[in-house]
Every structure is written in C-alpha cells, then in structure tokens.
C-alpha positions in Angstrom: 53.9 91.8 60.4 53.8 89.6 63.2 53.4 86.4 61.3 56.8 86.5 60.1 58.2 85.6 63.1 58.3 82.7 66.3 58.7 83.0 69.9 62.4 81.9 70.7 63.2 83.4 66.9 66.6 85.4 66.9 66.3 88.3 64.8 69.0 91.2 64.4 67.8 95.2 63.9 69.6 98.4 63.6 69.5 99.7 67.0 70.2 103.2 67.5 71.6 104.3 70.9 68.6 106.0 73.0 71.4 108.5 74.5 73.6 109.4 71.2 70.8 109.0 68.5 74.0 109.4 65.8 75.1 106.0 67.1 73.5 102.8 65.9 75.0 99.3 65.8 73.2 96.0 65.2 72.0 93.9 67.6 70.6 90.4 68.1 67.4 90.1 69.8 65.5 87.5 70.5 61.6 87.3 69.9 59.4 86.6 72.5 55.5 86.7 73.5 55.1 90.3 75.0 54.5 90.6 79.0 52.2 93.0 79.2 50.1 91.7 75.9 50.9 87.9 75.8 48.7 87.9 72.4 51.3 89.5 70.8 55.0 89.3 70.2 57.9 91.7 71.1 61.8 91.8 70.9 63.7 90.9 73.9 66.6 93.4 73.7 69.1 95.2 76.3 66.2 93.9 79.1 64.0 95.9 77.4 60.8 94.4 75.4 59.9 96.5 72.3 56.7 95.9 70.8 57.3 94.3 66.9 56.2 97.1 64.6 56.9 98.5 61.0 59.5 101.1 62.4 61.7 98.5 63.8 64.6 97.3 60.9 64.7 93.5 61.9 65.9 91.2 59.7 65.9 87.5 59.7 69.8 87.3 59.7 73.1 89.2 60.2 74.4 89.5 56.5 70.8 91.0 55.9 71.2 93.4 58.5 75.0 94.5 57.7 74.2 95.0 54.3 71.0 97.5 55.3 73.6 98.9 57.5 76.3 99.6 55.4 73.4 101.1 52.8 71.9 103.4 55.0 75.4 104.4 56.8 77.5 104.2 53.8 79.9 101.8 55.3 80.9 99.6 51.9 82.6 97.0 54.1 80.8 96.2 56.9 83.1 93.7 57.7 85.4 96.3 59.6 83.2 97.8 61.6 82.0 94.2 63.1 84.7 91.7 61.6 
C-alpha cells in the first residue's frame, strides 16, 4: 500500500473526530517518512503521525474524497457541507 504514495505527497482521508466518533470531516494530510520507523511512511495530520494502513480512507485528491464522503454519509452534494 505504501508504494502508492511519496514523501511530501498531499493526500486527503475521512477523518473521524477521536472525541465524537459520529463526526467526520475530510482532511488534508501530508505524507511523510515515519519518526519512529523511518523505513516506512506515515500521514502527518493534526501533529499527529498515523502509520499508512488499509483502514485509513486516503485518497489522492479532494473530489475523490468528497465523493466517498457523500456515499458513505449520504450527503448528495457535498459541495454544502465544504463549498
């Protein structure tokens, strides 16, 4: 999974809030080599670094992203929500 993406890379995933799990809004993220494992590569979000795995929804742009969102919320136009 990690092939399909370069350090430096922005990337945007469905991020759902830690604190109110019914709350999710996407995000841009940047990806990066991983601190603790600089082997591998991670996403650089909220100062946080998340390890790049398949339970992540990242997508390679923002139209991508607001379409999975408005499929998996329902939202037909995303458009309002983040216009």
């Amino acid at each position: 999974m990690q092939n399909n993406y370069n350090p430096g890379q922005i990337v945007y995933v469905i991020y759902r809030n830690p604190h109110t799990q019914d709350v999710a809004n996407i995000q841009e993220a940047a990806v990066v080599h991983s601190p603790e494992h600089p082997n591998q590569l991670a996403l650089f979000l909220y100062e946080t670094y998340y390890p790049i795995s398949e339970e992540l929804a990242i997508f390679q742009s923002k139209e991508e992203a607001e379409q999975a969102y408005g499929e998996a919320f329902g939202f037909a136009d995303i458009e309002e929500y983040y216009g």
